[in-house]
N, C-alpha and C positions, 0 to 999 in steps of 0.2 A: 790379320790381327786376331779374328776369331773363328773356332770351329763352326760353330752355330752359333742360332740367340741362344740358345741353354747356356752356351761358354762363355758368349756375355754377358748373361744375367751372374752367374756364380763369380765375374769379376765385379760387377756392379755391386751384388752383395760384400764383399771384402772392402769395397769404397765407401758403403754406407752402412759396415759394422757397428756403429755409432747408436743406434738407431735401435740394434735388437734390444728385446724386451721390451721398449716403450710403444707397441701396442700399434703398428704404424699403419696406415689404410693405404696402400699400393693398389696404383689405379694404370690401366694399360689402355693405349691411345689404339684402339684397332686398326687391322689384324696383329700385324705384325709385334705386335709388343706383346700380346696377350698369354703366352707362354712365358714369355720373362718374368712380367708381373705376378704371375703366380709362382713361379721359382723364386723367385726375392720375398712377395710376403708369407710364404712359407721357410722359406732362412733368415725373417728377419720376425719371424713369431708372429706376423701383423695380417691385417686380413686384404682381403683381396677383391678389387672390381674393375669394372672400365668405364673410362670418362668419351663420350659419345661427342668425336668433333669429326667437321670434314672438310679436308682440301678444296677448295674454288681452284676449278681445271683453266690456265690458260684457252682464251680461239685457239682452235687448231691444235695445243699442245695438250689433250687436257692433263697428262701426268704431270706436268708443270705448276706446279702451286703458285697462285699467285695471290693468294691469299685463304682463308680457312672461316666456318660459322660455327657456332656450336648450337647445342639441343634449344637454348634460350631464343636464338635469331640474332646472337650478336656475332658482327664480321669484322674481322681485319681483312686488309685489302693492303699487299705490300706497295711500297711508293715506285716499283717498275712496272706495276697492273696496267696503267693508261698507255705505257709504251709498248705493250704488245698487244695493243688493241682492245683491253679490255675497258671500254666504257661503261656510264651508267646503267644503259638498256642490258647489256650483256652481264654483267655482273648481278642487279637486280633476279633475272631470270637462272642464272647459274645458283646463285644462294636460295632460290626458289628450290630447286632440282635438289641441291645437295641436302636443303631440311628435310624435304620428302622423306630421304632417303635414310637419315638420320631418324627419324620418328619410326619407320620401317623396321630400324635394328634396334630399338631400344624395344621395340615388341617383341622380335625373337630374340634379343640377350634375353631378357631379364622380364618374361609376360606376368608374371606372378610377385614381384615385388618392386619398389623403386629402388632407383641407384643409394648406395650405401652415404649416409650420413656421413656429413664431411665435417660441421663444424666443430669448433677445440680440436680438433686432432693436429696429428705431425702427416701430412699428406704428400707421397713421393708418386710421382708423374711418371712413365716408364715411355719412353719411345726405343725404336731398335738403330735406331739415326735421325740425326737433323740436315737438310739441306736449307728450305731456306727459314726454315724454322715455324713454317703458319698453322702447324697445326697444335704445334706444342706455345705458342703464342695463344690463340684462342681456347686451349685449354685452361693454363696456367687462369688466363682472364676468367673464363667461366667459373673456374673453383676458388679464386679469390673475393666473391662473392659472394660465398658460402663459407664466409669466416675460417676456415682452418689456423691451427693453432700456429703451425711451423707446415709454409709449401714447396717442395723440395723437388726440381726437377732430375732426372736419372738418366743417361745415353748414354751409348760404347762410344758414340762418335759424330762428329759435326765439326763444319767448318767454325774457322776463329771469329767471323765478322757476325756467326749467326750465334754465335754462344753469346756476343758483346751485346744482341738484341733480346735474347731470353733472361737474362743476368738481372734485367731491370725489374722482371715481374715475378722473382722469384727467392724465397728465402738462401736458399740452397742451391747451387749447381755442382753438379758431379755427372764429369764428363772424361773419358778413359781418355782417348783422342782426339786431339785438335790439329790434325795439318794442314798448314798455309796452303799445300796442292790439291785440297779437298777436291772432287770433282760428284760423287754421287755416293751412297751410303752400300751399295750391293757389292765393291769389289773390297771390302773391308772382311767379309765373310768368306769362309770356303762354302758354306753350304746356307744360302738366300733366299730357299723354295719357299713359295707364297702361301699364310697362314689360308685356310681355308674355314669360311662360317663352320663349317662341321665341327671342325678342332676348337673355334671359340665356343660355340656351345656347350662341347663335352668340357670344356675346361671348369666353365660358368657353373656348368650345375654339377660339375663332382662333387 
């Protein structure tokens, strides 16, 4: 479906041509989003940051989301978490680990200013996929909190049951791809190589 995130980002932008000119704060869910997001709020005239959320790893799975926290301390925890054994104690300690971690990169994103002002604006969310949606969930929640004027989520691609669950916290969905055989978000791209801090940095302070 796409060359790279650059060729999804320049599809996304054409999805939410709507937009140019009204000045729009395009926010990128690290890594991976963080080049798109700037390719969009630079074709959509609007400016540009990242919204600081992180996956809660399944026991044993941890590439497995089984839920997401953001920079605040708030978690969603999807309702299959307890069936793969993620209990209280492990969960607890897992959203421990993962704020660390988050506090960590919000020091080298962005050491010299705070995340960009969100409220009245029109504010577009940028992931490069959804699988089961948690982190684009606890984004969406973090920055509905911060009043935005219009929040508008952006992806190449996610399955159908996880788009029906982002839908609800969200002004806006604009989503390129939705198939029923969904299985993972990496075979949608020819080229999926992993955003590295170096590249998010150099993007940040260009």
């Amino acid at each position: 479906m796409f060359r790279d995130r650059l060729d999804a980002a320049d599809q996304l932008v054409q999805a939410l041509a709507a937009h140019r000119g009204g000045h729009p704060l395009v926010l990128a869910i690290p890594r991976g989003a963080v080049p798109m997001a700037r390719r969009i709020a630079q074709r959509l005239e609007g400016d540009f940051d990242v919204v600081l959320v992180h996956k809660l790893g399944a026991p044993g799975q941890p590439e497995l989301a089984i839920g997401a926290v953001d920079e605040g301390g708030w978690t969603y925890v999807a309702p299959f978490a307890e069936r793969l054994g993620a209990g209280a104690d492990y969960l607890a300690r897992e959203r421990a680990h993962q704020l660390a971690m988050l506090r960590e990169r919000r020091l080298r994103y962005t050491p010299l200013r705070p995340p960009r002002a969100v409220t009245g604006r029109t504010v577009i969310v940028v992931d490069d996929g959804l699988a089961t949606g948690a982190t684009m969930i606890a984004a969406l929640h973090s920055l509905r909190e911060r009043q935005p004027a219009r929040l508008i989520c952006a992806v190449p691609v996610a399955p159908p049951e996880t788009l029906a669950r982002v839908r609800k916290l969200a002004d806006e969905t604009v989503c390129l791809h939705s198939p029923a055989d969904f299985r993972a978000v990496g075979p949608y791209y020819r080229d999926f190589a992993q955003v590295e801090d170096e590249a998010v940095l150099a993007l940040l302070s260009d």
